[in-house]
mmCIF entry with sequence, helices, sheets and N, C-alpha, C, O atoms, coordinates in Angstrom:
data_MODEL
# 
_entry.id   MODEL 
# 
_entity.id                         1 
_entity.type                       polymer 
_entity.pdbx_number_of_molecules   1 
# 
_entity_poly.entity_id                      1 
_entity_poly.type                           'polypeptide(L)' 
_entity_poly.nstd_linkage                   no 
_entity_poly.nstd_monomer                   no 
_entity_poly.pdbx_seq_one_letter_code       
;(UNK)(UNK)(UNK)(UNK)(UNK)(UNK)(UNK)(UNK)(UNK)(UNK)(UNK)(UNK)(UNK)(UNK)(UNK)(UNK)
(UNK)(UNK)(UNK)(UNK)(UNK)(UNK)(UNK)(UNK)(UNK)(UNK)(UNK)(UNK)(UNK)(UNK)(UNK)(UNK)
(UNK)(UNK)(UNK)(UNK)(UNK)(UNK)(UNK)(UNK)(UNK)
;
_entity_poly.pdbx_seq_one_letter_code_can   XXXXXXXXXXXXXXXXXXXXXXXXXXXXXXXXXXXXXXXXX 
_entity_poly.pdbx_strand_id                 A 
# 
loop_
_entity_poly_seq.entity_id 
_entity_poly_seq.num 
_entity_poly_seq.mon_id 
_entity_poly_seq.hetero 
1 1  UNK n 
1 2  UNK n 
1 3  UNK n 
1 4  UNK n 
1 5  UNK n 
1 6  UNK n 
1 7  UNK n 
1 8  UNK n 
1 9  UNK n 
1 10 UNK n 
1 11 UNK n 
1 12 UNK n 
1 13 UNK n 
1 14 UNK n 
1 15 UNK n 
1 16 UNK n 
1 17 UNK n 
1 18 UNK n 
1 19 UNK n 
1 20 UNK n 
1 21 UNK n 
1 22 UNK n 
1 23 UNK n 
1 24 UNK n 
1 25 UNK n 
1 26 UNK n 
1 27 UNK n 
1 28 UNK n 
1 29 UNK n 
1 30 UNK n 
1 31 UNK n 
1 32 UNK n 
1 33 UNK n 
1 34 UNK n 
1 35 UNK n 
1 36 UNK n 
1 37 UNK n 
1 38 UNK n 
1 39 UNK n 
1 40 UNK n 
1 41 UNK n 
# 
_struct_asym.id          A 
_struct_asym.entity_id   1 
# 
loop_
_struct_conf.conf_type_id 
_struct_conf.id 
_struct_conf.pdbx_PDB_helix_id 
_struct_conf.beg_label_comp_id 
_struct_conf.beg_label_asym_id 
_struct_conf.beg_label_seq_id 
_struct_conf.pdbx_beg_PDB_ins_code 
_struct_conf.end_label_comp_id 
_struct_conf.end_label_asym_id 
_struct_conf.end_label_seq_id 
_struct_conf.pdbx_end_PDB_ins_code 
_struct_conf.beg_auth_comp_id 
_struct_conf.beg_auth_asym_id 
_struct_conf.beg_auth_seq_id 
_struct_conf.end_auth_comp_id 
_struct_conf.end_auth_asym_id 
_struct_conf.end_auth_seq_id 
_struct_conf.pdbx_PDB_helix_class 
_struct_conf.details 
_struct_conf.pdbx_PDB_helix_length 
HELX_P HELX_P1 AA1 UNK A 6  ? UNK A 16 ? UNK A 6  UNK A 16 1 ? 11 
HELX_P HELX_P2 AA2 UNK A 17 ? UNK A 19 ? UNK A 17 UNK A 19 5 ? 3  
HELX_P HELX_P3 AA3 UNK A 24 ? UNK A 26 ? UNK A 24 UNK A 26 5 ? 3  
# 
_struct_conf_type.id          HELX_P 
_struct_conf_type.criteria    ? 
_struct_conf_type.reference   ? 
# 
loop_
_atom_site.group_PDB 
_atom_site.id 
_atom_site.type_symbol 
_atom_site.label_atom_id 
_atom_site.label_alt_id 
_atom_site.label_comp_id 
_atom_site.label_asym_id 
_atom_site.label_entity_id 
_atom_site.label_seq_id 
_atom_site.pdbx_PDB_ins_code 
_atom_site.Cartn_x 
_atom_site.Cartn_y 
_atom_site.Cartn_z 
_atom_site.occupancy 
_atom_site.B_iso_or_equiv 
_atom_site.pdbx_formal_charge 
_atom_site.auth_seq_id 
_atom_site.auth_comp_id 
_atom_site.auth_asym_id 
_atom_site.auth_atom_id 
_atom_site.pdbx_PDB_model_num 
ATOM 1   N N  . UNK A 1 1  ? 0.844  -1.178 0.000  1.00 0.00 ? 1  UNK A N  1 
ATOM 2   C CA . UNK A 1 1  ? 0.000  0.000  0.000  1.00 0.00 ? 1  UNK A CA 1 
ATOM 3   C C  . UNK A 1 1  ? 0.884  1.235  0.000  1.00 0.00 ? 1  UNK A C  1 
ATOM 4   O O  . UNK A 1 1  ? 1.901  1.276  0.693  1.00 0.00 ? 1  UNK A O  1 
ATOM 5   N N  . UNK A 1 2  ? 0.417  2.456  -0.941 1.00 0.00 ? 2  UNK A N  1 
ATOM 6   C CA . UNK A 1 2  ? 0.528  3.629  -0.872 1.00 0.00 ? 2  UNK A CA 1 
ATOM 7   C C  . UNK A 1 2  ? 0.054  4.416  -0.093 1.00 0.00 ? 2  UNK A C  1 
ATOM 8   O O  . UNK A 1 2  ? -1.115 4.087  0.109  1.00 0.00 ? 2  UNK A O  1 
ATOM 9   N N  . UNK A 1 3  ? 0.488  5.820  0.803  1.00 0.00 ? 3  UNK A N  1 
ATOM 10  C CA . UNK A 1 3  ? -0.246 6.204  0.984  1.00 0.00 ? 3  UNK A CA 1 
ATOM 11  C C  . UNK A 1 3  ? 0.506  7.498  1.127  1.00 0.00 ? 3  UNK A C  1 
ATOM 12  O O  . UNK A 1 3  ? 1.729  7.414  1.239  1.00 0.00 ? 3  UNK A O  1 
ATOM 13  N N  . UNK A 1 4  ? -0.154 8.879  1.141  1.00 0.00 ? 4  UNK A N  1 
ATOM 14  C CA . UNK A 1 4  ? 0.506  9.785  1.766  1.00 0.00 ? 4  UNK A CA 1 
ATOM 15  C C  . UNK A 1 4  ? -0.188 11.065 2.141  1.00 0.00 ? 4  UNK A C  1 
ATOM 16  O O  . UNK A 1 4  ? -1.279 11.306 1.624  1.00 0.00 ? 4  UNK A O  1 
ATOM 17  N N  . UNK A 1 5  ? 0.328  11.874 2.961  1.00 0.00 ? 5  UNK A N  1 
ATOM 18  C CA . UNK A 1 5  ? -0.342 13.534 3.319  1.00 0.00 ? 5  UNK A CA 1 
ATOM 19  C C  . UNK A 1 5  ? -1.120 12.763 4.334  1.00 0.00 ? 5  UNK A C  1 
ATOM 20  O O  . UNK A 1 5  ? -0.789 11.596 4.541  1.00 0.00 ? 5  UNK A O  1 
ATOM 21  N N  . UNK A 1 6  ? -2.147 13.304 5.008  1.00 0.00 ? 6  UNK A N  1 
ATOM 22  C CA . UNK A 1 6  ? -3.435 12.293 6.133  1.00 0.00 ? 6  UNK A CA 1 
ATOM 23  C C  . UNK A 1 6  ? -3.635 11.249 6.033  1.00 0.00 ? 6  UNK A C  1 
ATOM 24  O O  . UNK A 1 6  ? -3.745 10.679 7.119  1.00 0.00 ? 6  UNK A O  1 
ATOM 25  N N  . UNK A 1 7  ? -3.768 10.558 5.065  1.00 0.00 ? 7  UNK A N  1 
ATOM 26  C CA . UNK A 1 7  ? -4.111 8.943  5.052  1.00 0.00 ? 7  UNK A CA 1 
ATOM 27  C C  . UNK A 1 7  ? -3.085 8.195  5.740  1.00 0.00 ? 7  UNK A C  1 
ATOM 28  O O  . UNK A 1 7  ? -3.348 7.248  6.482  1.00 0.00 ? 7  UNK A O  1 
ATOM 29  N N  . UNK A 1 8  ? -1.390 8.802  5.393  1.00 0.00 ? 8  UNK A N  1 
ATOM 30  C CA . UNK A 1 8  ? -0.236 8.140  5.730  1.00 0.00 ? 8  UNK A CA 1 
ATOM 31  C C  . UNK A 1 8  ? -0.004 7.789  7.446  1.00 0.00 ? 8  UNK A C  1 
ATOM 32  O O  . UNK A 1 8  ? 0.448  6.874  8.133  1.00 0.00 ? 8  UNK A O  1 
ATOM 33  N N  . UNK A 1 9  ? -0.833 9.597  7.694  1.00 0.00 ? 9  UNK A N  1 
ATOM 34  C CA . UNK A 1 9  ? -0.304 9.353  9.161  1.00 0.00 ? 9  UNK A CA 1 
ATOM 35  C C  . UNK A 1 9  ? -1.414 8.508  9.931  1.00 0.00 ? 9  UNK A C  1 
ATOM 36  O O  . UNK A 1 9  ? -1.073 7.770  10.856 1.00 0.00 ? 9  UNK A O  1 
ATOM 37  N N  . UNK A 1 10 ? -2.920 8.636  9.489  1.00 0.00 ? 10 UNK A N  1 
ATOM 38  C CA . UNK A 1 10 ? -3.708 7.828  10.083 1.00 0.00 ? 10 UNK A CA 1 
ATOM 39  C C  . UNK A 1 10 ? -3.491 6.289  9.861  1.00 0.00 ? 10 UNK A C  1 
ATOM 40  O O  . UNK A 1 10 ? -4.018 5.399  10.530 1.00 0.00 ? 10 UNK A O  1 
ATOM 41  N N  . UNK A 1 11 ? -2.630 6.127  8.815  1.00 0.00 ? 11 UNK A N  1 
ATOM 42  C CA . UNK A 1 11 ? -2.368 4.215  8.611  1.00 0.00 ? 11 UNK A CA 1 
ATOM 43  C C  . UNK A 1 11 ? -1.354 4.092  9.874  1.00 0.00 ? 11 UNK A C  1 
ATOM 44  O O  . UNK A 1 11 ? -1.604 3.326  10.804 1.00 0.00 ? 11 UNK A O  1 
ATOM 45  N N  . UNK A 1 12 ? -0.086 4.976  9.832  1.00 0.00 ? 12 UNK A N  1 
ATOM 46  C CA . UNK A 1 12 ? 0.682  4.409  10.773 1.00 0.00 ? 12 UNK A CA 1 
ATOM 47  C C  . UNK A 1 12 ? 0.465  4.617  12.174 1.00 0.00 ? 12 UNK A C  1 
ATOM 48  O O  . UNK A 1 12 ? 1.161  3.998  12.979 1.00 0.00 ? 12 UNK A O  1 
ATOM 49  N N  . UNK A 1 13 ? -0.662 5.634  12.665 1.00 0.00 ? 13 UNK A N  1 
ATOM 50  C CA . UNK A 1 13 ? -1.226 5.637  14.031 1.00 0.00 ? 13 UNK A CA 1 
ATOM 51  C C  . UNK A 1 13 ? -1.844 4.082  14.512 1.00 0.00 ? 13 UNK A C  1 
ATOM 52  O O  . UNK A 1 13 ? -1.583 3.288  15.416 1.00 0.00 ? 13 UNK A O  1 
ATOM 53  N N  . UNK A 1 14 ? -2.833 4.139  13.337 1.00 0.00 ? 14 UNK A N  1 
ATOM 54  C CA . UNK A 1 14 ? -3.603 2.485  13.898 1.00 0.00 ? 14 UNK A CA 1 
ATOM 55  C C  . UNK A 1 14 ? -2.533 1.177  13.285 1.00 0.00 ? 14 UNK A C  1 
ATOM 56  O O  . UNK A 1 14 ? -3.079 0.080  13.163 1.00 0.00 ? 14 UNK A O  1 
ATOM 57  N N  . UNK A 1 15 ? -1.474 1.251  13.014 1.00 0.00 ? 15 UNK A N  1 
ATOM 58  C CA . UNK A 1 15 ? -0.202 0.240  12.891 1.00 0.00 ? 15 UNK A CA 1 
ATOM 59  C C  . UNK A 1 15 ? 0.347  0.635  14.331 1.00 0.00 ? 15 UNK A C  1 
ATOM 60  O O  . UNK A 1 15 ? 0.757  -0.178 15.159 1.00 0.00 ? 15 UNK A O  1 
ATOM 61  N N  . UNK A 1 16 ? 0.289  2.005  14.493 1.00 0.00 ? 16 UNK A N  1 
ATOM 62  C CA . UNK A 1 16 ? 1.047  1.934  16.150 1.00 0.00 ? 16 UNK A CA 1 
ATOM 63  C C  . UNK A 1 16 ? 0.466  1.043  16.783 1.00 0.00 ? 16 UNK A C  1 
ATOM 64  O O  . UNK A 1 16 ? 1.061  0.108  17.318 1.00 0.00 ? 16 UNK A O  1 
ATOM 65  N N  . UNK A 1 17 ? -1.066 1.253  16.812 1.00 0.00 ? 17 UNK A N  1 
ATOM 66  C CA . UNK A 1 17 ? -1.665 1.101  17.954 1.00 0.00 ? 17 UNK A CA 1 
ATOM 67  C C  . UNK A 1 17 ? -1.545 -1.072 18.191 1.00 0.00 ? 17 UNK A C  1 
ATOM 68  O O  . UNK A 1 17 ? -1.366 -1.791 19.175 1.00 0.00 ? 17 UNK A O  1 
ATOM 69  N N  . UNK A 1 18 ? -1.754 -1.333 16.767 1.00 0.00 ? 18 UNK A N  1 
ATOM 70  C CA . UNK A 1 18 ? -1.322 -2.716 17.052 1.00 0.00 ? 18 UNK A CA 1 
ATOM 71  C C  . UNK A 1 18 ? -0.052 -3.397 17.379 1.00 0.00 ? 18 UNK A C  1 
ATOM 72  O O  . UNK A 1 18 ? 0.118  -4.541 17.801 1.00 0.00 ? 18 UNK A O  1 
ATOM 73  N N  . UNK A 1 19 ? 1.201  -2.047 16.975 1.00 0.00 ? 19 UNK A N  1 
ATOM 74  C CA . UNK A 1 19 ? 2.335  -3.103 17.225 1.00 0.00 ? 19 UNK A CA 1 
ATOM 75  C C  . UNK A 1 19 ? 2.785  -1.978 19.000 1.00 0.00 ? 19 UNK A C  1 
ATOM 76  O O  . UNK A 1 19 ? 3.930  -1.810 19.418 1.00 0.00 ? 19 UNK A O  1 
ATOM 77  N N  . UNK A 1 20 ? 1.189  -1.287 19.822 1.00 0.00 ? 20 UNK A N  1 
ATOM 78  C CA . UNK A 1 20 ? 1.421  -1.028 20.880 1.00 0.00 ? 20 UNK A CA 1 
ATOM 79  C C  . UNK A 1 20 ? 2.675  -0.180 21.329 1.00 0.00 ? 20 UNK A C  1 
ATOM 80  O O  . UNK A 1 20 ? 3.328  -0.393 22.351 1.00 0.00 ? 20 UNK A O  1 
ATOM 81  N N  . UNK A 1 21 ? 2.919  0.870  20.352 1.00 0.00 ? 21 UNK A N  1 
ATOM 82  C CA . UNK A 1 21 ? 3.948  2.214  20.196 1.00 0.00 ? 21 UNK A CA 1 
ATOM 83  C C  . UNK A 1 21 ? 2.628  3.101  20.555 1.00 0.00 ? 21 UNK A C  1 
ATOM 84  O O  . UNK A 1 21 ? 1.452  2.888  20.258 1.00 0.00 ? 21 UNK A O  1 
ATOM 85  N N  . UNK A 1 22 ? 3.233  4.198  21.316 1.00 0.00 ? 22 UNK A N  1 
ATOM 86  C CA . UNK A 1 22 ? 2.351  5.988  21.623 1.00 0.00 ? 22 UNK A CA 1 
ATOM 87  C C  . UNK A 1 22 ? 3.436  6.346  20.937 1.00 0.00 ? 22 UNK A C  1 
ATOM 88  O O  . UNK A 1 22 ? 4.513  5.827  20.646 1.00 0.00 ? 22 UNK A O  1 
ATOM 89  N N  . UNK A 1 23 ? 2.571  7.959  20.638 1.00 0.00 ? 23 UNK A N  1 
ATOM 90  C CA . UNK A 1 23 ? 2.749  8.838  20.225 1.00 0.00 ? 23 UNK A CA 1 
ATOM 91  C C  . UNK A 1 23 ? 4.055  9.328  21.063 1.00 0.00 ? 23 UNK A C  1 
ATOM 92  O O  . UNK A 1 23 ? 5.067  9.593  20.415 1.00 0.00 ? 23 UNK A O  1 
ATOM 93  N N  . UNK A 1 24 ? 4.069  9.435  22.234 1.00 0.00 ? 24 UNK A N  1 
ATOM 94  C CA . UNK A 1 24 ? 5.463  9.933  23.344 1.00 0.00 ? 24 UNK A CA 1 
ATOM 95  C C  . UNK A 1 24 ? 6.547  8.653  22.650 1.00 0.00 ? 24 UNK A C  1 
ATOM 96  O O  . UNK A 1 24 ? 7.535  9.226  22.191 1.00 0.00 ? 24 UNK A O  1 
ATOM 97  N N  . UNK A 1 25 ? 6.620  7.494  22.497 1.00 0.00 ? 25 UNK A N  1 
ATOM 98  C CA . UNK A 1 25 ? 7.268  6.690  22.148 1.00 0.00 ? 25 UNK A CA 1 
ATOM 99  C C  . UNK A 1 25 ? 8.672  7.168  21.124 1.00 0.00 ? 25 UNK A C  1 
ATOM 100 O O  . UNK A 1 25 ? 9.831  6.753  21.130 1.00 0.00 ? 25 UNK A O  1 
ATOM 101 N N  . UNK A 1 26 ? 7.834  8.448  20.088 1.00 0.00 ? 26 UNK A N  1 
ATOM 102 C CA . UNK A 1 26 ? 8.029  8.726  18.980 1.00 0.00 ? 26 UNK A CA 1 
ATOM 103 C C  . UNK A 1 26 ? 8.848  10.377 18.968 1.00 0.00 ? 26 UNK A C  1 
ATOM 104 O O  . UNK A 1 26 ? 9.390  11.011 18.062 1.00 0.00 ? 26 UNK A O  1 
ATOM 105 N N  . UNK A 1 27 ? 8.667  10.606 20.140 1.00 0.00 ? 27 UNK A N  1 
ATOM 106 C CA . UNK A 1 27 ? 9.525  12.209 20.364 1.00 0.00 ? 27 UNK A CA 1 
ATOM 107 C C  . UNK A 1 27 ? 10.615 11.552 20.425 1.00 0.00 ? 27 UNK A C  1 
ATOM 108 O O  . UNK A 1 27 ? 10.813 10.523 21.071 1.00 0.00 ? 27 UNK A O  1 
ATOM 109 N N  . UNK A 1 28 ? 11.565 12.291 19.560 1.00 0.00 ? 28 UNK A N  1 
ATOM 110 C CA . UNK A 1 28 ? 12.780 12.560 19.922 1.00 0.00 ? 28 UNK A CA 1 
ATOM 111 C C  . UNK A 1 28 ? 13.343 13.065 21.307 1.00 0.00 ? 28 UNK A C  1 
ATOM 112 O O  . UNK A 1 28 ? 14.460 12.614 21.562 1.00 0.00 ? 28 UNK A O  1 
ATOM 113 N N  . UNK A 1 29 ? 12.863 13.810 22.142 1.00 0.00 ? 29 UNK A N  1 
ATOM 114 C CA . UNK A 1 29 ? 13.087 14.330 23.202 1.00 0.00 ? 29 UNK A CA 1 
ATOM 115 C C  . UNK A 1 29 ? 11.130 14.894 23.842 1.00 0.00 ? 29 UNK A C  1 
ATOM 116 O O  . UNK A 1 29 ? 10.230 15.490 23.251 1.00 0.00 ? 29 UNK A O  1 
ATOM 117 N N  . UNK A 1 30 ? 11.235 14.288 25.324 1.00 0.00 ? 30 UNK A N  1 
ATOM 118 C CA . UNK A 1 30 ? 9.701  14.293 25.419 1.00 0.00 ? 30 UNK A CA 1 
ATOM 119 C C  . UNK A 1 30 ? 9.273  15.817 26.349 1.00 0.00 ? 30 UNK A C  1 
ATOM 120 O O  . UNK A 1 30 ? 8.302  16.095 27.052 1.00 0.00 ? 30 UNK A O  1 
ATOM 121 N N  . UNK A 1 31 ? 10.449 16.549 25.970 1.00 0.00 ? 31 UNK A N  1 
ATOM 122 C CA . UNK A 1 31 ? 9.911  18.061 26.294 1.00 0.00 ? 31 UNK A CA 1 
ATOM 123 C C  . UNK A 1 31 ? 9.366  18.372 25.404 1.00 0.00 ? 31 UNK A C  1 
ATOM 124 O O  . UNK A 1 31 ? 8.637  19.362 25.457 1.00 0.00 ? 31 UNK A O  1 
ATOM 125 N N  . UNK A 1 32 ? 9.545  17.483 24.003 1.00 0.00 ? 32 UNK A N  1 
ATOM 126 C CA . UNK A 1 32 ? 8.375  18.849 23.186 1.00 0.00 ? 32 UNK A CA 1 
ATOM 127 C C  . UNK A 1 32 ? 7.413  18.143 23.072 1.00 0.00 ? 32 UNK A C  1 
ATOM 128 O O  . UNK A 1 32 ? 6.827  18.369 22.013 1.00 0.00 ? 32 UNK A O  1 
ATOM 129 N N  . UNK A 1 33 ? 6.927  17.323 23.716 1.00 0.00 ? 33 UNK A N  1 
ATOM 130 C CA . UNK A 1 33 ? 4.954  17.208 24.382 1.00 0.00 ? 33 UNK A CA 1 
ATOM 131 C C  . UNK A 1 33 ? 5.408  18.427 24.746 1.00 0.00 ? 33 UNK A C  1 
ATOM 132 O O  . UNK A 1 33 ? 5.784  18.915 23.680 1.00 0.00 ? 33 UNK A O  1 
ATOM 133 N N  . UNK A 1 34 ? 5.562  19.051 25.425 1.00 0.00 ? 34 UNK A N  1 
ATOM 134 C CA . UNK A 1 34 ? 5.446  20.283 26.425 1.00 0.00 ? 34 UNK A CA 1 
ATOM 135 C C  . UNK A 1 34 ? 4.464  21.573 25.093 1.00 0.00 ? 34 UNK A C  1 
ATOM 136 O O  . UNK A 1 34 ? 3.569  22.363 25.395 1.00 0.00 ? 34 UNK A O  1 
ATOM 137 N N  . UNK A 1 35 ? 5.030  21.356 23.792 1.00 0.00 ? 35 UNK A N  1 
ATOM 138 C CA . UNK A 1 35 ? 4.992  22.334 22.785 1.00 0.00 ? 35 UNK A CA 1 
ATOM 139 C C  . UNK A 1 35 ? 3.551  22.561 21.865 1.00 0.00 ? 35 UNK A C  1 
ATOM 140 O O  . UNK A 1 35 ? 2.952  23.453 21.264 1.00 0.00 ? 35 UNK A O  1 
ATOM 141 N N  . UNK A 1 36 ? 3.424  20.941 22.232 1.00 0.00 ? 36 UNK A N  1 
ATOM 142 C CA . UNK A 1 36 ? 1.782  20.931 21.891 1.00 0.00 ? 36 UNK A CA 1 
ATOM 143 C C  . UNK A 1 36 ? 0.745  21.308 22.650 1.00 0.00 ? 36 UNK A C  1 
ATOM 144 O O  . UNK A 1 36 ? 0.473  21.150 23.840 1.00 0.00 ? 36 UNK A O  1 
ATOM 145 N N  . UNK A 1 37 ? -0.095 22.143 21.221 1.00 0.00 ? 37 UNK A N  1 
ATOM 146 C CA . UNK A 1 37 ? -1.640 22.863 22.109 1.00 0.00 ? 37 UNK A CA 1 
ATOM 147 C C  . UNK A 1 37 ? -2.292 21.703 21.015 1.00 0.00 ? 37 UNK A C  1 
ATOM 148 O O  . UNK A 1 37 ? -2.116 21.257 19.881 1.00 0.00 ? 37 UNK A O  1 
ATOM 149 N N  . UNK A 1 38 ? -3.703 21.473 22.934 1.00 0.00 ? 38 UNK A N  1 
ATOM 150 C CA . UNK A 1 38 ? -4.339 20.935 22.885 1.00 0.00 ? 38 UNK A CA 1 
ATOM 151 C C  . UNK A 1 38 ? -5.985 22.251 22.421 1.00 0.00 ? 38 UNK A C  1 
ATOM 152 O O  . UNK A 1 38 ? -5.983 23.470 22.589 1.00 0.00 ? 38 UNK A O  1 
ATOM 153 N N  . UNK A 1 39 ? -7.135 21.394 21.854 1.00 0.00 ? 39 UNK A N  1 
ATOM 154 C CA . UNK A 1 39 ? -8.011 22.505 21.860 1.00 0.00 ? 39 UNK A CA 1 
ATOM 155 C C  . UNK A 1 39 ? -8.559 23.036 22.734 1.00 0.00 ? 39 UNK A C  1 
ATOM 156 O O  . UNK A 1 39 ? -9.004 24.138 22.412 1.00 0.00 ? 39 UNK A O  1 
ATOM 157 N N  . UNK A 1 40 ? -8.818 22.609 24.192 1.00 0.00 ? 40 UNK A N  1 
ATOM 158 C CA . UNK A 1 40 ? -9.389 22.380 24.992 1.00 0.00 ? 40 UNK A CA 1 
ATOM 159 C C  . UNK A 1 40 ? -8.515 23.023 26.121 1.00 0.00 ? 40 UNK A C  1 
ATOM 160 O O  . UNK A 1 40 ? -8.824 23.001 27.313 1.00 0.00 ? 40 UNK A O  1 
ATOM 161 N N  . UNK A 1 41 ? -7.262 23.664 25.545 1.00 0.00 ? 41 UNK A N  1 
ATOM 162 C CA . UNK A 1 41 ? -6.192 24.754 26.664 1.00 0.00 ? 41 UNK A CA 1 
ATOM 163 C C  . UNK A 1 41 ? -6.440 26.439 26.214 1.00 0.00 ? 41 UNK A C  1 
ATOM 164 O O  . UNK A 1 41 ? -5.842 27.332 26.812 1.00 0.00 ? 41 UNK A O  1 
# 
């Protein structure tokens, strides 16, 4: 499969989710969670 732009990142989120990787897994350094706005802040 091809995929790319939104489709790409929503395939490899639900591939995370089965081979049980987060999103924090995936920072390079987990201060920049710190950098993300949420909608709801």
């Amino acid at each position: 499969m091809t995929a790319s732009g939104f489709l790409s990142r929503v395939i490899l989120h639900e591939i995370d989710h089965l081979d049980g990787i987060l999103f924090v897994d995936r920072l390079e350094h987990p201060k920049e969670l710190e950098k993300v706005k949420f909608g709801w802040e």
